[in-house]
N, C-alpha and C positions, 0 to 999 in steps of 0.2 A: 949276929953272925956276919962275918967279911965274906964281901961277896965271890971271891975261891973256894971257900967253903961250904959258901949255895951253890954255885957251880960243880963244885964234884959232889955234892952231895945230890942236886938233882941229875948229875950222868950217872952216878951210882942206884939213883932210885930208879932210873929210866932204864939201866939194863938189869936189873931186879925187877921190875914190871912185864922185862919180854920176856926171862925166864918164865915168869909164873905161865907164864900164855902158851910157850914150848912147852913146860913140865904139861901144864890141862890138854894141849895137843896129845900128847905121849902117852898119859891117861886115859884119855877117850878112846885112842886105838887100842888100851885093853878092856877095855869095857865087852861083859856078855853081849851078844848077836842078839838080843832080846829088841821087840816092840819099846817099850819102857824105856830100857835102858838106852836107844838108839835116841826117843825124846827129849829125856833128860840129859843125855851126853851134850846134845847140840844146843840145850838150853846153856848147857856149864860154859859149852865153849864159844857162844855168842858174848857173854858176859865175863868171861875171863879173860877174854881176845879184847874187848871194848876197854878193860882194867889196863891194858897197856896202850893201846893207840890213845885214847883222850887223856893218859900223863902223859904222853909224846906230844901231845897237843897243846896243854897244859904249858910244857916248856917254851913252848912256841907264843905262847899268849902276848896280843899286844897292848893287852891291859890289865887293872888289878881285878876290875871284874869278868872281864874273860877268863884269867889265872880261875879266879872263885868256882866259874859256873864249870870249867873243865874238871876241875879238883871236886867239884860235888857229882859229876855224873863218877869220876871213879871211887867215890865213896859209896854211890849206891850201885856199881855192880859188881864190885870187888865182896859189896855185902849178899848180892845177887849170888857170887860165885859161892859164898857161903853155903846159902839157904841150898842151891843144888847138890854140894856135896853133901849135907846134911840128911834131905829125902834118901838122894843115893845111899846112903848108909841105913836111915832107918826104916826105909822099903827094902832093906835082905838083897841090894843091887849089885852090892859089893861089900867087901869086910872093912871096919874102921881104920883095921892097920895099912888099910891100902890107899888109904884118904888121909891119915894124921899127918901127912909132912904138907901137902898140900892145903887143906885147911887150914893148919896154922900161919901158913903163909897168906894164906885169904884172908885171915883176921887180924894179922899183923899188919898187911898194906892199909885193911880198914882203918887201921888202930893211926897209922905215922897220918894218912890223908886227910882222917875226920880233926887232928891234931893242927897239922896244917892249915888247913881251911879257917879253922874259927880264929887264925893268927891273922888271916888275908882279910876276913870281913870287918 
């Protein structure tokens, strides 16, 4: 790949990673006023907040294994961001169809990062 097209592909993956963090923002403030769901809200949104700052960090890397180690933390919490929408759905916390667009976006960031990474190692 020439490296313009690492380049807008990592500003393209870098403002696709702060969406997902504003969309799980925007989600949590609808979240029920529940115990539960206040826990798990702030779990989602530690870990989906983290899924865009350390690929923001990531870009910033001043080496190949810095690049690795920031691209494997947003591999495991963009999988993180998974696992919480996941309870949330199957603890009755909220309905599927109110999680499908965000989930798949979780497992798609999983999907290009985990991709990535075993190109860098």
């Amino acid at each position: 790949m020439k490296d313009t097209n690492k380049t807008d592909f990592a500003e393209q993956f870098r403002n696709r990673t702060k969406k997902f963090v504003v969309d799980n923002i925007k989600f949590f403030k609808t979240l029920p006023k529940t115990e539960e769901a206040k826990i798990i809200g702030r779990q989602l949104l530690r870990s989906s907040s983290s899924v865009g700052a350390n690929y923001r960090a990531a870009c910033r890397a001043r080496s190949q294994a810095e690049f690795h180690s920031k691209l494997s933390t947003v591999v495991e919490e963009a999988d993180e961001s998974a696992f919480w929408m996941e309870v949330l759905i199957e603890a009755e916390v909220v309905k599927q169809s109110d999680l499908a667009v965000l989930l798949d976006e979780a497992i798609q960031i999983l999907k290009i990062t985990s991709a990535s990474r075993k190109t860098v190692s």
